[in-house]
Residue frames as a rotation matrix with the C-alpha (Angstrom) as fourth column:
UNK 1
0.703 0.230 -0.673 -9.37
-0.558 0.765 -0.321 58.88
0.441 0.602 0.666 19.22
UNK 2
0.320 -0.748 0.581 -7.38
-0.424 0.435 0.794 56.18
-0.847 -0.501 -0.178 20.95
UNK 3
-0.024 -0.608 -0.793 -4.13
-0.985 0.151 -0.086 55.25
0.172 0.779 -0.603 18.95
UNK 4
0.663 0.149 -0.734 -3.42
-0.201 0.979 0.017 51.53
0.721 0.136 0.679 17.63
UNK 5
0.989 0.131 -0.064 -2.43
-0.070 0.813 0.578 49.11
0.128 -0.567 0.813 19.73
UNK 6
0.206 -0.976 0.074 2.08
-0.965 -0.190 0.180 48.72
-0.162 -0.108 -0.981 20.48
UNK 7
0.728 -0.304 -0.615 3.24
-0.040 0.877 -0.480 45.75
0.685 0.373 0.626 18.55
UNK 8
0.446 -0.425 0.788 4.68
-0.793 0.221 0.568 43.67
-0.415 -0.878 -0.238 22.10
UNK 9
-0.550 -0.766 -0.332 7.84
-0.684 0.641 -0.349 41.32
0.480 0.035 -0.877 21.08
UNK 10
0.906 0.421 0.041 7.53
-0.364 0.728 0.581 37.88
0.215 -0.541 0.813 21.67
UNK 11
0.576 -0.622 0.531 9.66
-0.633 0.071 0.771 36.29
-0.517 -0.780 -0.353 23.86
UNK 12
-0.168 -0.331 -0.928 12.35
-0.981 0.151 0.124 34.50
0.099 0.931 -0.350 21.77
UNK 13
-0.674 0.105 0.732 11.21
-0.377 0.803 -0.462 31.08
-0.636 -0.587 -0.501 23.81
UNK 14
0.306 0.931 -0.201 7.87
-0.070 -0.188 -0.980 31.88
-0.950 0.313 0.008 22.20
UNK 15
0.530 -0.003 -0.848 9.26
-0.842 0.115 -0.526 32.40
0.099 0.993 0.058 18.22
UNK 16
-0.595 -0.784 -0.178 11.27
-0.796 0.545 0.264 29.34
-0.110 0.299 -0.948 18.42
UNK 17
-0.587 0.713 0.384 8.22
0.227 0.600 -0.767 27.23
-0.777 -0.363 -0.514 19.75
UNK 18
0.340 0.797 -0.499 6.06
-0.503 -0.294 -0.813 29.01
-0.795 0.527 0.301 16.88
UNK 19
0.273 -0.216 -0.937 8.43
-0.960 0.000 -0.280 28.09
0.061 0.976 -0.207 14.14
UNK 20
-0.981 -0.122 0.154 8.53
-0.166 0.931 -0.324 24.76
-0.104 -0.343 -0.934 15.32
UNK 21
-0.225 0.799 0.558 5.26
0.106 0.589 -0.801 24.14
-0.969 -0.121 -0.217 15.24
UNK 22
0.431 0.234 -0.871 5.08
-0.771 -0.406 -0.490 25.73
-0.469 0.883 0.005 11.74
UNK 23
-0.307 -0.630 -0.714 7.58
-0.951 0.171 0.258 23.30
-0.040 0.758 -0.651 10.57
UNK 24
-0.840 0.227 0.493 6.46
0.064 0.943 -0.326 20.19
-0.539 -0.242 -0.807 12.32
UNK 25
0.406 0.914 0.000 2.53
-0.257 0.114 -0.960 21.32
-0.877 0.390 0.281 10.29
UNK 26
0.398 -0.215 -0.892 4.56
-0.853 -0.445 -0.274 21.71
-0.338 0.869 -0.361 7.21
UNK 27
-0.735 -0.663 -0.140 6.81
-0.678 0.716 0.165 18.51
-0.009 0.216 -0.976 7.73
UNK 28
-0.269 0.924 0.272 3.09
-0.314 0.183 -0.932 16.78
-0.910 -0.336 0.241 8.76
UNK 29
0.228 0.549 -0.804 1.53
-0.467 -0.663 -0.585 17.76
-0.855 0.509 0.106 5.70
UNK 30
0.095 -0.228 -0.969 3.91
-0.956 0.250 -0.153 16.50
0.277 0.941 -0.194 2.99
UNK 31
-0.909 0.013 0.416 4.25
-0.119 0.950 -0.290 12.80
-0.399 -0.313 -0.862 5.23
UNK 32
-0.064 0.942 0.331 0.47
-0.045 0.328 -0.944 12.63
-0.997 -0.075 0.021 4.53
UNK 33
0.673 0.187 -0.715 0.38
-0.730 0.017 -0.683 13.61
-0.116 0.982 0.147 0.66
UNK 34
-0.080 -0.992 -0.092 3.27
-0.976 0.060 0.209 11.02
-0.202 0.107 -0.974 0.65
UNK 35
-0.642 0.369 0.672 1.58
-0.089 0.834 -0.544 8.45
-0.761 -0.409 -0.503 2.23
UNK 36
0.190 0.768 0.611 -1.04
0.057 0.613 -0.788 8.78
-0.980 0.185 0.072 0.26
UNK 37
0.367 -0.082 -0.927 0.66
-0.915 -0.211 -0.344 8.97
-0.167 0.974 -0.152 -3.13
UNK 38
-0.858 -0.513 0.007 2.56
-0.513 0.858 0.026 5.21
-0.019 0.019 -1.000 -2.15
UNK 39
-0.184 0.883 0.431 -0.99
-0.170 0.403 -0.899 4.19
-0.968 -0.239 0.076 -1.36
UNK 40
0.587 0.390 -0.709 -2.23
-0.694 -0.208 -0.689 5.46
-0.416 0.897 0.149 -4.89
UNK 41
-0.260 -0.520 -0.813 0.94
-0.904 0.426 0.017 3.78
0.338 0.740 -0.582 -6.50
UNK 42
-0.923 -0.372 0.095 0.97
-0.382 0.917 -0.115 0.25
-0.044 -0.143 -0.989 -4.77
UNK 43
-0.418 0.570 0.707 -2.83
0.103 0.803 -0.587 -0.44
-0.903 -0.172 -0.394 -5.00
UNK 44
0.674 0.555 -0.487 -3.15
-0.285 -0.413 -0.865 0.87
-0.681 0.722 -0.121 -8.77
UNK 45
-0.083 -0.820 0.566 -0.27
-0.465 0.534 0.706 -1.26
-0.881 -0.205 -0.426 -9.55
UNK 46
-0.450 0.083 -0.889 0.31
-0.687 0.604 0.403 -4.01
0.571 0.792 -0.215 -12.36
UNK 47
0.656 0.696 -0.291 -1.24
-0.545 0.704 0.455 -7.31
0.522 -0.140 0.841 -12.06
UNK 48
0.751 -0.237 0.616 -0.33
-0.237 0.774 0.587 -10.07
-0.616 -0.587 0.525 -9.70
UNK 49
0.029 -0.765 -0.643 3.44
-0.893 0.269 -0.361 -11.38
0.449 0.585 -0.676 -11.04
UNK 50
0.847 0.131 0.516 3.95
-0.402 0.791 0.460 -15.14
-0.348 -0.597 0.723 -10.71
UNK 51
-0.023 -0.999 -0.033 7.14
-0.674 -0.008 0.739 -17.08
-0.738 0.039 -0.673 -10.96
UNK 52
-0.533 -0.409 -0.741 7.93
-0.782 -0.098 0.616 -18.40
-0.324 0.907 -0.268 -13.92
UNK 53
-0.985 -0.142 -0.093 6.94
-0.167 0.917 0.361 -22.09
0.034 0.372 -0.928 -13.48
UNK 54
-0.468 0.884 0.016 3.08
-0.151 -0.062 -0.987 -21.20
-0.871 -0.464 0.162 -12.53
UNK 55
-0.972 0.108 0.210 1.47
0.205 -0.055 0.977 -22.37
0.117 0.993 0.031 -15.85
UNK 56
-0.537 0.821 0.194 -2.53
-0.048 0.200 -0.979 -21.18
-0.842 -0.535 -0.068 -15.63
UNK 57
-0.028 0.651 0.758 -5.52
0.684 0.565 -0.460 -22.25
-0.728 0.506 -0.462 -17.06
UNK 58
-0.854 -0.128 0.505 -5.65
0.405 -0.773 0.489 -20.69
0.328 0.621 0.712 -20.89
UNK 59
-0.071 0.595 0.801 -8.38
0.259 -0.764 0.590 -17.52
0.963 0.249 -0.100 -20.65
UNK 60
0.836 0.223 -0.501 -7.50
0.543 -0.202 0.815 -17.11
0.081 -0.954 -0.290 -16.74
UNK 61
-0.154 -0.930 0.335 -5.31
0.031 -0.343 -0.939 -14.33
0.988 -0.134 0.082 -14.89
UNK 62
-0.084 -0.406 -0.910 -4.30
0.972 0.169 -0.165 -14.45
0.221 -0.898 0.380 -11.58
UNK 63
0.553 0.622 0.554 -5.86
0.114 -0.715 0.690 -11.70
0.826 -0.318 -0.466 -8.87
UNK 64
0.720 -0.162 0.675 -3.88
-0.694 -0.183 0.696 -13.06
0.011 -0.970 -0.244 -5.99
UNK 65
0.299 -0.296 -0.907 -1.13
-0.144 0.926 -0.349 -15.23
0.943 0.236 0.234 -4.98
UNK 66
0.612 -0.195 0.767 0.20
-0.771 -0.364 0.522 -16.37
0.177 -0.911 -0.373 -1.90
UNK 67
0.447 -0.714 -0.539 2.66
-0.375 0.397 -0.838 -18.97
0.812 0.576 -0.090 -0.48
UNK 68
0.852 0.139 0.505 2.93
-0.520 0.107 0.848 -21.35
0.064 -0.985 0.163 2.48
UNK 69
0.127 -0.991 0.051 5.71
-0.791 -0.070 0.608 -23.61
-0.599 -0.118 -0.792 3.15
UNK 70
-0.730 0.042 0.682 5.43
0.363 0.869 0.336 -26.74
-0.579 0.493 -0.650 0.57
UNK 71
-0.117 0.584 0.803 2.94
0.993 0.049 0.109 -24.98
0.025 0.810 -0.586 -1.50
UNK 72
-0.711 0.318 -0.627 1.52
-0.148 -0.940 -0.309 -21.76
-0.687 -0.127 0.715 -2.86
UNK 73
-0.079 0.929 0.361 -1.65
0.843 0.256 -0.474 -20.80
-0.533 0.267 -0.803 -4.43
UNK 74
-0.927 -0.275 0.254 -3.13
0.374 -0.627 0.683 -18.48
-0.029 0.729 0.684 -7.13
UNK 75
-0.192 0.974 -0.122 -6.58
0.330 -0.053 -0.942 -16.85
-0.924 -0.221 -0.311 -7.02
UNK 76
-0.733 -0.285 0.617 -7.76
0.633 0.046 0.773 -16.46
-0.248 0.957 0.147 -10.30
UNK 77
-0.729 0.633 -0.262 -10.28
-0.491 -0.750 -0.444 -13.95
-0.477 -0.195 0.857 -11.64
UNK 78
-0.298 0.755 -0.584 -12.81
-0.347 0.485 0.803 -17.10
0.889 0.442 0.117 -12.64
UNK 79
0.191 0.435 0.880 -13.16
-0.955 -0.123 0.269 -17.15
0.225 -0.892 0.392 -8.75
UNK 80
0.698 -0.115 -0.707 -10.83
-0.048 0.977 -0.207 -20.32
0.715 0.178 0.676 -8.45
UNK 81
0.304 -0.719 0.625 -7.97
-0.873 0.053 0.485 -21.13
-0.382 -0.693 -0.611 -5.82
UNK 82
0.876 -0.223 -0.427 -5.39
-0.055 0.835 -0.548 -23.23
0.479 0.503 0.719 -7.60
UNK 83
0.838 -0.366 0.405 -3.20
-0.429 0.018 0.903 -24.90
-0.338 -0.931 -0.141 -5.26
UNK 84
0.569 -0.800 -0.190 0.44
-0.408 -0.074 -0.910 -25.49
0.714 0.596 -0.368 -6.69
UNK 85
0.579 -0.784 -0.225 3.49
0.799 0.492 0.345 -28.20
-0.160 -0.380 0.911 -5.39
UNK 86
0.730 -0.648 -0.220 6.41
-0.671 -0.740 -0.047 -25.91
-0.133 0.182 -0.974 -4.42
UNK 87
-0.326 -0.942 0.076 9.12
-0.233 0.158 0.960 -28.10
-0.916 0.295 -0.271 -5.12
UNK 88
-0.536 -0.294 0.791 7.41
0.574 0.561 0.597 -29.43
-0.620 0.774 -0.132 -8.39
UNK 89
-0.833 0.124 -0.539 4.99
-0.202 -0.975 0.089 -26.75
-0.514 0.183 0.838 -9.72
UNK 90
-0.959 0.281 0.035 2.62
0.272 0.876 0.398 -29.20
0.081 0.391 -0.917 -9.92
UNK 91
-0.104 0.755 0.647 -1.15
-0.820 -0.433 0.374 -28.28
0.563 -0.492 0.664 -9.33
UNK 92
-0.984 -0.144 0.107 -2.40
-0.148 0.316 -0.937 -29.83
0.102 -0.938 -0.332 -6.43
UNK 93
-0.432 0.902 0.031 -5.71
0.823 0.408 -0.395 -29.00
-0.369 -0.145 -0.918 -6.17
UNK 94
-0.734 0.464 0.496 -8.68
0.147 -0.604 0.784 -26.82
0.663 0.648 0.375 -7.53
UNK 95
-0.408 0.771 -0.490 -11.08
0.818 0.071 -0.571 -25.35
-0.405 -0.633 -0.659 -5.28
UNK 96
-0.598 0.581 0.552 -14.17
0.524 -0.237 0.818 -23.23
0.606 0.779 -0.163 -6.65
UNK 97
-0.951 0.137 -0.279 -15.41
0.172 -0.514 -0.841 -20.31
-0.259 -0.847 0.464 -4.73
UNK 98
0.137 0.990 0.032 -19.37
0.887 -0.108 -0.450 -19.95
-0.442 0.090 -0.893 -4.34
UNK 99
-0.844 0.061 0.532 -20.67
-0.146 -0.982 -0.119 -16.56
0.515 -0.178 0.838 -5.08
C-alpha cells in the first residue's frame, strides 16, 4: 500500500502572502456589508427636512428639495415643483408635472 503523502512546509514568503490575502477577503467582506448597511440607512431614511421658513400647501409633503443660488425648490408628493425666494421665502412659482 503506498503511505500518505509528507505534509511539505510552505515557504514563510508563501504563509505571509496567504494570510494576507485572508485578511484583505475578510477586511473586503465587512467594507461591503458596510456599504450596504449606510445604503439601507440613508435611502430608508425620514422624510425630506425643510428649513423652517418653507410654509407648504395644507395636505402636501415635500419628496424633494433642492437649492440654487437666489432660490430653492420643493417637489411635493401632488407632483408639483414649488419654487421659493431665498432671501424672502416667498413662493415664486408653481409648476405642475404631467404624468
Amino acid at each position: 500500500m503506498q503511505d500518505a503523502p509528507e505534509e511539505t512546509q510552505l515557504p514563510a514568503s508563501l504563509k505571509l502572502l496567504r494570510g494576507m490575502v485572508f485578511v484583505l477577503t475578510g477586511v473586503m467582506i465587512l467594507g461591503f456589508i458596510v456599504l450596504i448597511g449606510l445604503f439601507v440607512i440613508r435611502f430608508g431614511g425620514d422624510p425630506v427636512t425643510l428649513p423652517d421658513r418653507v410654509t407648504l400647501p395644507a395636505g402636501t409633503s415635500a419628496t424633494a428639495f433642492t437649492q440654487g443660488s437666489d432660490w430653492f425648490a420643493v417637489v411635493t408628493d401632488d407632483d408639483r415643483i414649488l419654487i421659493y425666494d431665498q432671501g424672502t421665502g416667498a413662493l415664486r412659482q408653481t409648476i405642475t408635472v404631467d404624468r
